[in-house]
C-alpha positions as CSV (number, residue, x, y, z in Angstrom):
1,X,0.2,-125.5,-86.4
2,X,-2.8,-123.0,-86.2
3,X,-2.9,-120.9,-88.8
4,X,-1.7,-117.4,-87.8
5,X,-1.8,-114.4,-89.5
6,X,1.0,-111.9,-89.6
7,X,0.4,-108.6,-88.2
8,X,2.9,-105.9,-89.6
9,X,3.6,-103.4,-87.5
10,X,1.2,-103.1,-85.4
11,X,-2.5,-105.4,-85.5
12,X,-6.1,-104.0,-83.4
13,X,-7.6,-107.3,-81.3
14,X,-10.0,-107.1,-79.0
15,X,-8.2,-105.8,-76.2
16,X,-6.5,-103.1,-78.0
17,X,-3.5,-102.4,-80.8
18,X,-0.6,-104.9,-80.9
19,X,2.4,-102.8,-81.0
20,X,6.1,-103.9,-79.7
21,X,7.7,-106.9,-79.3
22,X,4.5,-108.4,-79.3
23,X,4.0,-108.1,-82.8
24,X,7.2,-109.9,-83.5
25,X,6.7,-112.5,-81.6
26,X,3.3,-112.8,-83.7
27,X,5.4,-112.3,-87.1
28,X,7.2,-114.9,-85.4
29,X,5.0,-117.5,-85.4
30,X,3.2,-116.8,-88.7
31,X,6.7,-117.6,-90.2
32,X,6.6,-120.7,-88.3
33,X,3.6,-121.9,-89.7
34,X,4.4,-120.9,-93.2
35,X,6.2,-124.6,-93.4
36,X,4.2,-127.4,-94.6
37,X,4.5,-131.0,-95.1
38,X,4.3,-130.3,-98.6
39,X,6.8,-127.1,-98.6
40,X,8.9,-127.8,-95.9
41,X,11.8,-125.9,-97.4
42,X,11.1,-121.7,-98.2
43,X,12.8,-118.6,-99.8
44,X,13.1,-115.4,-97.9
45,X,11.4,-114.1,-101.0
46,X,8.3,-116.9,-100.8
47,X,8.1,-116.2,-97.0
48,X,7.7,-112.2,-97.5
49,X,5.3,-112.4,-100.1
50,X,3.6,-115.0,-98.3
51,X,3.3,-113.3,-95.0
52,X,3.1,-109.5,-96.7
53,X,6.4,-108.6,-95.0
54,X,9.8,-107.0,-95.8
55,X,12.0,-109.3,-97.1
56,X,14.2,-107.3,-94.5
57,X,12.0,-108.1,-91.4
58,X,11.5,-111.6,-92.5
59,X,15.2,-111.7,-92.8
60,X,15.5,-110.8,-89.4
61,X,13.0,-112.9,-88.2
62,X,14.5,-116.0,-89.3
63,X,17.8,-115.1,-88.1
64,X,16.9,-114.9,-84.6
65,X,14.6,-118.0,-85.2
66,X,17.8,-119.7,-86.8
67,X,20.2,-118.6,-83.6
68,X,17.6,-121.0,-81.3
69,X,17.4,-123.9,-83.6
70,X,13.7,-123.2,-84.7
71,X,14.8,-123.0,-88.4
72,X,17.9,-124.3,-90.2
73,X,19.3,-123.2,-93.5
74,X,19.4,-125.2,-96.8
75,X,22.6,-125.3,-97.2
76,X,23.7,-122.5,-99.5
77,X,20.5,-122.6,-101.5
78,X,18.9,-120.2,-99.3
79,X,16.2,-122.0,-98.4
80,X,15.2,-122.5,-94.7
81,X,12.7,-124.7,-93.1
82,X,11.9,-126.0,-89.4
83,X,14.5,-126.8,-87.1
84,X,15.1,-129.7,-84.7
85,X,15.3,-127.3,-82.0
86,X,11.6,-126.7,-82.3
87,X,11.2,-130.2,-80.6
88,X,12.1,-128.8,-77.6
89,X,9.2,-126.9,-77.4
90,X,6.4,-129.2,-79.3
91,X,6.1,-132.1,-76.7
92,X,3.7,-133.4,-78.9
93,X,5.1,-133.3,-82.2
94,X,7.6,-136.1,-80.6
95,X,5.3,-138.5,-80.0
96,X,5.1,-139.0,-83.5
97,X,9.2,-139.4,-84.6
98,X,9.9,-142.8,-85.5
99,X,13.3,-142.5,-84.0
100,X,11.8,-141.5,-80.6
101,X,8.8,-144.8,-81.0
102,X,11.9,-147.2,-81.8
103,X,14.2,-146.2,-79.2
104,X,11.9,-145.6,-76.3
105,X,11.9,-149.6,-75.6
106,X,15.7,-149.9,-76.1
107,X,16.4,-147.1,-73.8
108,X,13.8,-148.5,-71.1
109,X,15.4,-152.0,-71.3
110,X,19.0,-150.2,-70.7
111,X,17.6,-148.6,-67.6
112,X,16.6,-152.1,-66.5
113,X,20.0,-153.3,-66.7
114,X,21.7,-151.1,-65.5
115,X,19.8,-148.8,-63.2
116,X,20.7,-145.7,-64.6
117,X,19.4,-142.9,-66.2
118,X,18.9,-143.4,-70.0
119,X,18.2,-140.9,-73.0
120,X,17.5,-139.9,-76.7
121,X,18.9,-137.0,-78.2
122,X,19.2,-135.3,-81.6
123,X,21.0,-132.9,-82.9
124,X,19.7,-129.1,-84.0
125,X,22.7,-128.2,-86.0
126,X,24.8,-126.9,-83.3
127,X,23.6,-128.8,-80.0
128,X,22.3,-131.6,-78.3
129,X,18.4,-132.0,-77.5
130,X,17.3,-134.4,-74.8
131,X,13.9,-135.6,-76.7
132,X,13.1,-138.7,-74.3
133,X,14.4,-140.0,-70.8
134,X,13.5,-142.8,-68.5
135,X,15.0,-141.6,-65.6
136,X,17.2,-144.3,-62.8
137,X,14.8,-145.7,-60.2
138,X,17.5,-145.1,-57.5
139,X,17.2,-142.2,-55.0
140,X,20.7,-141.2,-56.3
141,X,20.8,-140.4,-59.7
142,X,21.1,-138.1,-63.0
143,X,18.3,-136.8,-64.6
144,X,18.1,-134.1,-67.6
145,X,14.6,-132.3,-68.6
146,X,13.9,-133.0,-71.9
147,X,14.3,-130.2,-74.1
148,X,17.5,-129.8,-72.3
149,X,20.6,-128.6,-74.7
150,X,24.1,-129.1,-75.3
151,X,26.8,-127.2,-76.7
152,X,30.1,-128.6,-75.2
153,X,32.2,-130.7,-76.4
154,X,32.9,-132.1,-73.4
155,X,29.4,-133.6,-73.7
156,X,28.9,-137.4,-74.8
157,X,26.5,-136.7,-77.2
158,X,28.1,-133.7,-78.5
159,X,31.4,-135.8,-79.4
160,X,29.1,-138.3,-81.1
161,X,27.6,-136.2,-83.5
162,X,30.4,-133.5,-84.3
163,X,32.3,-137.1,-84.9
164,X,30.0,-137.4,-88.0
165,X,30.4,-133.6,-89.5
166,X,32.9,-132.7,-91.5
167,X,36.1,-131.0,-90.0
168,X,35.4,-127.7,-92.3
169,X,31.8,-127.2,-90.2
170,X,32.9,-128.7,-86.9
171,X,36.2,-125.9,-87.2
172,X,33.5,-123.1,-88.2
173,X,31.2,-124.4,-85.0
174,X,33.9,-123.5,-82.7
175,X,35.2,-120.5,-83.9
176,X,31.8,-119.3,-84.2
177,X,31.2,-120.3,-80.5
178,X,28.0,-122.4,-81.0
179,X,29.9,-125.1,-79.4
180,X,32.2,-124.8,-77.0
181,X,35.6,-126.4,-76.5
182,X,36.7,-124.8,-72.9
183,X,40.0,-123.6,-73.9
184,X,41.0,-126.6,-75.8
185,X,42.1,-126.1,-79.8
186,X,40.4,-127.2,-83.0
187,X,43.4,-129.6,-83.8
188,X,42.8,-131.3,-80.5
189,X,39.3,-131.5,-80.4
190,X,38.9,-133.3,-84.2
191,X,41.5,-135.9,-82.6
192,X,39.3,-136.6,-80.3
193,X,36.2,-136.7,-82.9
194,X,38.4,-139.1,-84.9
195,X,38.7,-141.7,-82.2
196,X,34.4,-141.5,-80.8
197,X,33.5,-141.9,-84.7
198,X,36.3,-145.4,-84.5
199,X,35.0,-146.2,-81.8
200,X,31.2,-145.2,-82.0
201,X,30.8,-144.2,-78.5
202,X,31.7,-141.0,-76.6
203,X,32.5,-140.9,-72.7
204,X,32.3,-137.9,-70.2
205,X,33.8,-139.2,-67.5
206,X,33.5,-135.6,-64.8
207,X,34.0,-133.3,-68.1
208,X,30.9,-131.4,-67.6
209,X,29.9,-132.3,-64.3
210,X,33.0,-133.5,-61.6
211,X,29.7,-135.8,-59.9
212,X,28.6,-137.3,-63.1
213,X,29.6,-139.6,-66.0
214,X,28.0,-140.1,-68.9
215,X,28.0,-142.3,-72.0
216,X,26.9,-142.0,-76.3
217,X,26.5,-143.4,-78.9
218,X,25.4,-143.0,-82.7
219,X,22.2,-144.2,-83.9
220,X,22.1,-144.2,-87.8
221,X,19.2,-144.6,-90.1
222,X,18.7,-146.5,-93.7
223,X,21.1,-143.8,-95.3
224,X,24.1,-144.5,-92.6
225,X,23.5,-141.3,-91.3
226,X,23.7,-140.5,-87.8
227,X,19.4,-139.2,-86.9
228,X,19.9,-139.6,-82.7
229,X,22.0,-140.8,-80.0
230,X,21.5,-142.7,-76.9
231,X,23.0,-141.5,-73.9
232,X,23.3,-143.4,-70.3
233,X,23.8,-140.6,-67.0
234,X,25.3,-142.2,-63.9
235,X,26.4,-140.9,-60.5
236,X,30.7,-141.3,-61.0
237,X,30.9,-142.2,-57.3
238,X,28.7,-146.0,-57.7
239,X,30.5,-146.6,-61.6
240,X,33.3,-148.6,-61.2
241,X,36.1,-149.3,-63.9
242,X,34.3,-152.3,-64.6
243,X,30.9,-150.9,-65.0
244,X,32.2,-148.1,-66.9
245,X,33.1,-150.4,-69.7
246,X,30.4,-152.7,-69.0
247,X,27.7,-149.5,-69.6
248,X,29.9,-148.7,-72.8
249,X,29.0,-152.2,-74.5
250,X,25.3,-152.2,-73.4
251,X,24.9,-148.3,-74.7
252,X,26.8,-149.2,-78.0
253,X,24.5,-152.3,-78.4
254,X,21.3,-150.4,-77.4
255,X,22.0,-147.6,-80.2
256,X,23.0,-150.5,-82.4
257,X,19.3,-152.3,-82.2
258,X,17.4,-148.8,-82.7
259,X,19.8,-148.5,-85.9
260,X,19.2,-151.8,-87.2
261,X,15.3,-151.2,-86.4
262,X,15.7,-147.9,-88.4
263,X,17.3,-150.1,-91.0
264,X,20.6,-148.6,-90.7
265,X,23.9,-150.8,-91.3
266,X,25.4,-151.8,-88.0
267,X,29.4,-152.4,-87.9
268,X,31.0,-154.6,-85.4
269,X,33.6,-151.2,-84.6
């Protein structure tokens, strides 16, 4: 990022004073850019001092910032740095994730074969980001603008990566409302968790979307640890039983590959 300078409350630029909203927005993005490759995890204390700022306005700042999935926190070290959610504003920034260079041909060879819409996401903390799609080269089809996020757990790549969280956060997700169960209890939804991480691949067959089905599963890096998911979008009406499970084996062995590329152990489950 440019560097910015923050601006208090209130900054004089060439058109006149900043005052307002404006200025937070400006605080904003200072705090942004106080994360480096070489401190990519800050104190509210180092952030203040850094920026000349209240710890309380930085406080602030980084809670709002945290509710959008621009910054995370360090578990309960108190340290926060940038979020996965900034990726679905810094189109750039992805051209340069490995997990997005590896999959990109896996995902483009699954729309070959099966005609349908084909995607990457990641996971913020509390939702779903489309970060690459090839979209169907059929008239009909399913298509998702990237930067698009999920919070349901009706969603395919929702299951698959609150399948790999444990049931203390995926419990404090939904009472918290960051992700949404639509009526449905804790009890019934971590069944359901318990059976996509078995069988590595979630299915929304009309959940979200009575016209569409959809299909996930886990990609997992050198540490086993789930970094992305690919996801297949397909008109219900043209996906027969057959095909259903047909696109289930091909989107399980697609996310395998990028795994195994990422150096990730694949299991035969």
């Amino acid at each position: 990022m440019a560097s910015t300078r923050p601006v208090g409350d209130a900054a004089q630029v060439e058109d006149g004073p900043v005052r307002g909203p404006l200025v937070s927005v400006l605080n904003a993005v200072a705090l942004l850019d106080t994360f480096s490759v070489a401190e990519p995890r800050l104190s509210v204390t180092e952030i203040a001092r850094r920026l000349d700022l209240h710890k309380s306005t930085v406080s602030r700042l980084l809670g709002t910032l945290e509710s959008v999935g621009l910054v995370e926190r360090d578990g309960g070290k108190g340290h926060f740095g940038l979020g996965v959610g900034i990726l679905g504003l810094a189109g750039p920034l992805l051209a340069h994730l490995d997990v997005r260079k590896i999959a990109y041909p896996e995902i483009e060879a699954l729309v070959h074969a099966t005609g349908e819409t084909c995607a990457l996401a990641l996971w913020s903390g509390h939702e779903s980001i489309v970060v690459e799609q090839i979209p169907s080269p059929r008239q009909v089809k399913h298509t998702t603008p990237l930067g698009a996020r999920f919070s349901k757990v009706a969603s395919a790549s929702v299951r698959v990566f609150l399948a790999e969280l444990p049931e203390s956060r995926v419990r404090t997700l939904l009472r918290e409302g960051l992700v949404t169960a639509d009526g449905r209890d804790a009890e019934a939804v971590l069944e359901e968790l318990a059976a996509v991480h078995r069988d590595g691949l979630a299915v929304n067959d009309g959940d979200t979307d009575p016209e569409e089905l959809s299909i996930s599963s886990p990609i997992r890096d050198h540490r086993g640890l789930v970094t992305g998911a690919v996801l297949l979008s397909a008109p219900r009406a043209r996906v027969t039983p057959f095909l259903r499970d047909d696109y289930g084996e091909r989107v399980r062995r697609s996310a395998a590959s990028v795994s195994s590329r990422l150096g990730g152990l694949v299991s035969g489950g």
